[in-house]
N, C-alpha and C positions, 0 to 999 in steps of 0.2 A: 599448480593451477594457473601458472603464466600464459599458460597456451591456450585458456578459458577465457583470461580476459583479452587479448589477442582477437580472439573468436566475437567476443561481446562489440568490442574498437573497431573491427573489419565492420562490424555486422552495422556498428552506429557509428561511423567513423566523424561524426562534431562532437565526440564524447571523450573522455579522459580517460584513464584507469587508476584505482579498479573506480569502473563505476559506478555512478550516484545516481537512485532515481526515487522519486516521491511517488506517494502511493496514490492508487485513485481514491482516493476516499470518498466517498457517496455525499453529496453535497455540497461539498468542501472544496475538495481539488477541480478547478474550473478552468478557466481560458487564461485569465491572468498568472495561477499560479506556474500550470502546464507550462505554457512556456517562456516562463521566467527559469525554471528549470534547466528548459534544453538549450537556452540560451547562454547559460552557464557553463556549457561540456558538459551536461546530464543529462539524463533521461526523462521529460515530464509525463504523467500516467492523468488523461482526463478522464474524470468517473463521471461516464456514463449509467456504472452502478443498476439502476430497475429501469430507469425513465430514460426513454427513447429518443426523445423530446430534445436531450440532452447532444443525439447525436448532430443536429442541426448547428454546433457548434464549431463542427467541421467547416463548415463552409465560413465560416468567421475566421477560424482560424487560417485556414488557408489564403484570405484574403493577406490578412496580417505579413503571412509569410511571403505572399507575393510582395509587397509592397517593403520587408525589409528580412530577406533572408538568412538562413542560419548558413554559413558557411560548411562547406562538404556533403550537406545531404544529396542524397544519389537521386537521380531522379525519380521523378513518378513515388515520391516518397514524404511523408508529411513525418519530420523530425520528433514527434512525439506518439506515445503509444496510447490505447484505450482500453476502461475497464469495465469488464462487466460481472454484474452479481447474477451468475446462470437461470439463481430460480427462479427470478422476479421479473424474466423478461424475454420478449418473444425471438428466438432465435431466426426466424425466416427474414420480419421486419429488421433486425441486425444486419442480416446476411446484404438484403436487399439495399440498404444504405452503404456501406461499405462497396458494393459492389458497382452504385450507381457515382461513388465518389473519383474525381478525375487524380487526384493523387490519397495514397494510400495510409494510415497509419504503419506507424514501423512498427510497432508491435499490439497485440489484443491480451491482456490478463484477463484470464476465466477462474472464478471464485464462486464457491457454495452453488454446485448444482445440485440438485433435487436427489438425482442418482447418482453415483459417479458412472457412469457409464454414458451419460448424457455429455460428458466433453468428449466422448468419440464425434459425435454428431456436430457439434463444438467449435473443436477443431477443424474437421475438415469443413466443415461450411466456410468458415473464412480464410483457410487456406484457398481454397474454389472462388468466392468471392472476389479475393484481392491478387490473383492471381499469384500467389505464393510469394506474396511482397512483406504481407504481414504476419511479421513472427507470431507464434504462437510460445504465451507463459500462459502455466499453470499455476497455480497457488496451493499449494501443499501445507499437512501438519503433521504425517504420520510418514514413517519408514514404507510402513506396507503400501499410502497412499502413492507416495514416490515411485514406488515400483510398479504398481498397476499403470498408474498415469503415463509411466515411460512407453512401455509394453503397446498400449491401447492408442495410446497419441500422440506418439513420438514428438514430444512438444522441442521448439525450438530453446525454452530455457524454462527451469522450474524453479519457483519462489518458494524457499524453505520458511515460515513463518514460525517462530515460538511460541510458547507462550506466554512470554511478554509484553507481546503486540497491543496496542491498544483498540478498540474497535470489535470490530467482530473476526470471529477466529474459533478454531475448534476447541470446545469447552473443554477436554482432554487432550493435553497436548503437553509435551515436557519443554523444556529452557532450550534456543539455539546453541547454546554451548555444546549438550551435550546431541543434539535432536540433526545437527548442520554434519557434523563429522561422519552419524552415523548413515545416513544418509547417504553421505557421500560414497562409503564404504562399501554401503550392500547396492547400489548402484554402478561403482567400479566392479564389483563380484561380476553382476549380473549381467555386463555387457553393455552397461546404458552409460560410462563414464567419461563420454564424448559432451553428456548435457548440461553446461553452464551453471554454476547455483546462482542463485541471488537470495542472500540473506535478509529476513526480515522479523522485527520483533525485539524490541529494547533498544537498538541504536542511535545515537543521538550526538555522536561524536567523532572526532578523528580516530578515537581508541577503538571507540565500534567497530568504525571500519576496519582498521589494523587487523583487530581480535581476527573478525568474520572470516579477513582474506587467511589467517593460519589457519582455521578451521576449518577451510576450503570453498569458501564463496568466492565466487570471479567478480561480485559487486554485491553493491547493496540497496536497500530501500529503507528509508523514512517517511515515517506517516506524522509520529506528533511532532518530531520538530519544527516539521514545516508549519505546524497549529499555528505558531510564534511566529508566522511571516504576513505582513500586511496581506500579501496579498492570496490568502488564506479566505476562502468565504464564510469565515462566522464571525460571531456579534465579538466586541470587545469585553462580554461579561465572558464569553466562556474562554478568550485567550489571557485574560487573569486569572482565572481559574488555573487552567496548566501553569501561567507561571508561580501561583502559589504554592501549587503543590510539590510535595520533596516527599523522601523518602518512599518512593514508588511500590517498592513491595508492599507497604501497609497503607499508603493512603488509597490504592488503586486494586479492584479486586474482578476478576470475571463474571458476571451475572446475568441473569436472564428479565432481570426486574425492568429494570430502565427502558428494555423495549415496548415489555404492558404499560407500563405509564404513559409511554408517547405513543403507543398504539402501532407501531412499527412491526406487527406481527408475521408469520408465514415462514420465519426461518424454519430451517431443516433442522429437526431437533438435536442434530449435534453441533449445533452455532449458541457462542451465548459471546458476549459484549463485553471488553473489559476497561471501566472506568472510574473516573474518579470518586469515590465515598464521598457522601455526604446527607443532609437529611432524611433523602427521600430513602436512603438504601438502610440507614440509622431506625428510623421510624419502621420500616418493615422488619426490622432483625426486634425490636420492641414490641412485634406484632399488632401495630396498628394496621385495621383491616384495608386489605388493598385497594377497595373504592372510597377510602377517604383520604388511603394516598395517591392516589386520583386525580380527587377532586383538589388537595391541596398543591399537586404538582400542577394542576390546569392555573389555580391564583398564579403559581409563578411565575408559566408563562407570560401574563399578562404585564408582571415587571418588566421586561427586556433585560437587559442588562443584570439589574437587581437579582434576577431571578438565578443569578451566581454569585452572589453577596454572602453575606457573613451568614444569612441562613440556606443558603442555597440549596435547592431543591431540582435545579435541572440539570437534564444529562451531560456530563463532560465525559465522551468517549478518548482517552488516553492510557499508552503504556507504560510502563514501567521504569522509563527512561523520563520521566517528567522532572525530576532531582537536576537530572544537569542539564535544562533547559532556567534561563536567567533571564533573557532580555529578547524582545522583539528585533529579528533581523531580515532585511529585505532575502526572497527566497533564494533570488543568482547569490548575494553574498553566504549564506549558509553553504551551497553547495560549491562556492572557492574555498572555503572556510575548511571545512571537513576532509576537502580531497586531500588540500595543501597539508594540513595536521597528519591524515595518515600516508602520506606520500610519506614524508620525514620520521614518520616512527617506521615504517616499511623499510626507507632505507638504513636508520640507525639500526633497527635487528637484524636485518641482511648483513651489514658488519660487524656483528659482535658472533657470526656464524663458525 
């Protein structure tokens, strides 16, 4: 897979190998996180997510970057990529802002569209748009989806997501251990094994990355460890939250509940959410009826912060990797941090070959 991240370092060349890129997360990943990321030799992912609104951020950013640039970005290229949630947002008005933008996103992740045959349309819109400047990723969880997606939209790199991921992700979906390899596999069969992976889903460490890159990712993404970075947009109740929790398989579970509770409705019935247990998810498995857990998650919000406290009752979307997350660390240090860790395991297994 050297010649993959090769591919990924030509394609971002202010970025390291393998590479590190933070997810868009709907909310969350903003202009401060974005590019504290790619400012590090990573990739930052701004989630634009449903709200369009969001794309106006572009032009902030680019300010930024005029005023203090990343070193080696190519021109006519704005060093960070953008995310969108397909089914929650209007593809023309996308199209139309990216195309009226004077330099470009380096890449577009497309997630949960309505049909999958709707990232035909997808894609090539802002390929068209950005005048083939902005890569195209896909967001995948299935073998079969892998293959369709190649076939259809020959995207420029696909995100292998498990299902470990925290956040939204497909309700059926197996572990990247075993979901990354195969992938890879029936991919190489089928002629498609020119397409980059980026691993996504439990990562959290230099080991991660290590793991990913033998299992054939040319990079990777984190979404909750970045949770634990100031410059993260949630409250400091829910980045306690992730740091209390351990033991990830059991404290963290995939559900669809958490979204009726905050009214976050519309996903495509094979998306469900996987986060932190605690009251609100407790009280539902005790069959307290859903409009009074409701009405009791609505008190919570009015706590702030509290309303992640010892009785917590609001949503904390995180994966499975929340165990080896320990301390709040600024985003560019997480993403030296990680590279540097599996740089060093990459090369101590390379010599024990």
């Amino acid at each position: 897979m050297a010649s993959h991240a090769k591919t990924l370092q030509s394609s971002y060349p202010w970025t390291t190998s393998p590479l590190i890129t933070s997810a868009p997360m709907r909310l969350i990943a903003g202009e401060a996180l974005t590019l504290s990321v790619s400012r590090s030799h990573g990739l930052g992912f701004l989630a634009i997510g449903t709200d369009l609104a969001s794309l106006a951020l572009l032009k902030t950013i680019t300010t930024s970057l005029h005023e203090n640039p990343i070193p080696n970005t190519p021109p006519g290229i704005l060093p960070i990529g953008v995310g969108f949630i397909c089914f929650g947002i209007d593809l023309a008005a996308a199209v139309s802002t990216i195309s009226s933008a004077p330099q470009k996103p380096a890449a577009a992740w497309l997630f949960a569209p309505r049909e999958e045959n709707d990232l035909i349309a997808w894609s090539s819109g802002i390929r068209d748009a950005s005048a083939g400047k902005t890569a195209i990723w896909i967001q995948i969880g299935t073998v079969a989806s892998a293959l369709q997606v190649a076939r259809t939209c020959r995207p420029d790199v696909l995100v292998i997501q498990g299902s470990d991921a925290g956040g939204h992700g497909l309700a059926h979906s197996s572990s990247l251990i075993s979901l990354l390899p195969e992938c890879a596999d029936a991919l190489s069969k089928a002629g498609f094994g020119h397409i980059p992976l980026i691993a996504a889903g439990g990562i959290a460490d230099g080991r991660g990355v290590a793991s990913a890159s033998m299992l054939g990712a040319a990079g990777i993404c984190m979404g909750t460890r970045f949770l634990c970075s100031p410059e993260a947009a949630i409250s400091d109740g829910y980045r306690g939250a992730v740091l209390r929790a351990g033991d990830g398989g059991v404290s963290t579970a995939r559900t669809k509940l958490y979204d009726r509770l905050r009214g976050t409705t519309g996903w495509p019935e094979q998306y469900d959410g996987r986060a932190v247990l605690n009251h609100s998810f407790w009280d539902h498995e005790k069959g307290v009826a859903e409009e009074e857990n409701r009405r009791l998650y609505g008190e919570s919000v009015k706590l702030g912060d509290e309303g992640w406290g010892e009785k917590a009752r609001m949503t904390t979307y995180a994966g499975t990797g929340v165990g080896l997350i320990n301390k709040i660390m600024p985003a560019g240090e997480i993403v030296k941090e990680v590279s540097r860790d599996a740089k060093t395991l990459l090369k101590r297994g390379a010599s024990h070959l």
